[in-house]
N, C-alpha and C positions, 0 to 999 in steps of 0.2 A: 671859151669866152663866158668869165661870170656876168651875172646881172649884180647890176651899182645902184644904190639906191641909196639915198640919203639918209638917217636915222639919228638917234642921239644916245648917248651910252649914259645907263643908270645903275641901281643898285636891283637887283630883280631875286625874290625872293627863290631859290631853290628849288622849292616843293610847290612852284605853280610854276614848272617847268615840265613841257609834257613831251615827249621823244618823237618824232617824225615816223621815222624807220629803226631801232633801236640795233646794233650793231657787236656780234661778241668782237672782244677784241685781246688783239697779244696782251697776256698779263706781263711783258717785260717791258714793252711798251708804256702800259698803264702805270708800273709802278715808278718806272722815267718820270710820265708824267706828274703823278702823284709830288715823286721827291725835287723836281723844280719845281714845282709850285711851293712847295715847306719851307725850299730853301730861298728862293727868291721872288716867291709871288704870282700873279696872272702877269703874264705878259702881254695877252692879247685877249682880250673879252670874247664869249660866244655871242653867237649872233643870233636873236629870237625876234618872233612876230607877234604881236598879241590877239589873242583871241576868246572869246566870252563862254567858259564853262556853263555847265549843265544846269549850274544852280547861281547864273547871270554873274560870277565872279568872275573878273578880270586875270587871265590866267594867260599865257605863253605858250608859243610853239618853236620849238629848238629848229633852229635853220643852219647853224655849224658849231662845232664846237663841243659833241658826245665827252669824248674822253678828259676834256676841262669840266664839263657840267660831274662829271662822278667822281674825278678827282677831289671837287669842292664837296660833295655828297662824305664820303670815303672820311675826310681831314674834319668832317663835324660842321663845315659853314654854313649859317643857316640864308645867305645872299650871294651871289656873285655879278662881278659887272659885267653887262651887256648892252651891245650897241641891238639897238630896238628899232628893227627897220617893218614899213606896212608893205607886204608882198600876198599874193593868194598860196594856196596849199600848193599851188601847181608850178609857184614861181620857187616857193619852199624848196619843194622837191628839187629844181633842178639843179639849184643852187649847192644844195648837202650831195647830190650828187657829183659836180662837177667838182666840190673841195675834194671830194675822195679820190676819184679819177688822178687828181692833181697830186697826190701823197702817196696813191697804190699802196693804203696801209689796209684796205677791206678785202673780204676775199673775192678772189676772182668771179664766181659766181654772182654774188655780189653786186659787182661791176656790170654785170653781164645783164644781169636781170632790170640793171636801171637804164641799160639801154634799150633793151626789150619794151618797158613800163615805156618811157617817151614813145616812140611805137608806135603802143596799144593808145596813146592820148591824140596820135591823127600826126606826129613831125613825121617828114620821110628821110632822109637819109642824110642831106644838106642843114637840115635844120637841129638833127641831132648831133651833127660834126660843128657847128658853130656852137650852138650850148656849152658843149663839153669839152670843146679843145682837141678831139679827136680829128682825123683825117676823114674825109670821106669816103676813098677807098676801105682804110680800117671798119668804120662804119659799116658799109654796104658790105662786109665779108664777115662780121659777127653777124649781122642779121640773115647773111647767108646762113649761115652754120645754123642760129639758133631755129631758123626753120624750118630745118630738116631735126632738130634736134639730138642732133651733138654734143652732149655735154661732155662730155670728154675731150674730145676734142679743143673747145671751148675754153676747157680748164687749162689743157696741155698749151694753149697759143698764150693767153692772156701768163702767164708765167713764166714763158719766155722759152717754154720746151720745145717746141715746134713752130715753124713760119708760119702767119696767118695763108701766105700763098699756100704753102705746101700742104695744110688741113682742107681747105679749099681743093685741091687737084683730087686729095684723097679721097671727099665727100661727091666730086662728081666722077670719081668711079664706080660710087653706087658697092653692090655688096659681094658685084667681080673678083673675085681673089686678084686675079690674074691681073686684071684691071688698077685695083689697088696696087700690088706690083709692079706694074709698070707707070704707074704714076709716083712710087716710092724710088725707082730708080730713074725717072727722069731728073727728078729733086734731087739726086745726090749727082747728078753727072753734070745739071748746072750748077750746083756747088751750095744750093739751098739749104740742102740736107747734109751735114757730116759729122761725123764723131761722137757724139753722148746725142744730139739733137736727133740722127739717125738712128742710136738705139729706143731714146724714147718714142721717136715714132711708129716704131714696130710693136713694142709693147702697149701703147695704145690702142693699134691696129688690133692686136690678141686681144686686148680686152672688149673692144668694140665687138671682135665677130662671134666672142667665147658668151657676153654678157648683155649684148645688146646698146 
């Protein structure tokens, strides 16, 4: 669930565009974007907030819209259009997060960490599942993991390699071999775990106990 807020789109100068969270991104991607934009323009404005530099200049904070704001950068534009909405840092944030969730074009990590970041600002588990479009069981099982500090894990669910249940059964086996095992093969005998998902899960497992 994004936040809506009313705004009006202008002409906003490039380089009093200041980044939120700044994001590497696919260069195959970028250069997609890059090449519709040369050949056919913005299609959709980014979304920024204004706010008053250091030296009281009227200056912008990027709320969506990275890989259009450098494609304009990239093509020589010295403006691009934006719709200019009044939100706080916080309303910012959730907003750049929730596009991204919504496109799964950032990395995993990524992902992971702005769910974490709401979190740490006091939302529980309801509150971050409405923000962002997520489920709340999803929710409450990355903040599982990220507690116990899983990154791997983490990485291997959000990716699609492993079931969030099935990282979950792993991680409360704790550092049991045997345990883990038998929670590896419950997963495959209800049908959670099988085929390529089954093998990444194991080499997972090997990296966890080889590397921490």
């Amino acid at each position: 669930m994004s936040i809506q807020l009313p705004g009006k789109i202008q002409m906003v100068p490039v380089e009093l565009v200041d980044v939120l969270n700044p994001r590497e991104r696919n260069s195959r991607i970028f250069e997609e974007i890059v090449g519709n934009i040369k050949a056919i323009g913005l299609k959709k404005p980014i979304t920024v907030t204004p706010r008053t530099g250091p030296d009281g200049q009227e200056r912008y904070l990027l709320v969506c819209g990275e890989g259009r704001l450098k494609a304009f950068k990239s093509l020589g534009e010295a403006t691009i259009p934006a719709l200019v909405i009044e939100v706080s840092d916080e309303e910012a944030f959730i907003m750049s997060l929730t596009e991204n969730i919504a496109r799964r074009q950032s990395r995993p990590l990524e992902l992971l960490a702005g769910i974490e970041a709401l979190r740490d600002k006091g939302y529980d588990k309801k509150a971050i599942a409405a923000k962002t479009g997520l489920t709340v069981e999803y929710v409450q099982g990355i903040l599982t993991l990220l507690r116990h500090g899983e990154e791997r894990l983490l990485v291997a669910v959000e990716k699609g390699r492993i079931p969030l249940n099935s990282a979950l059964a792993i991680v409360g086996a704790g550092d049991d071999d045997k345990a883990v095992q038998t929670a590896l093969q419950d997963a495959y005998e209800s049908g959670k775990l099988r085929g390529k998902k089954l093998l990444a899960a194991r080499r997972v497992i090997e990296r966890r106990q080889t590397l921490g």
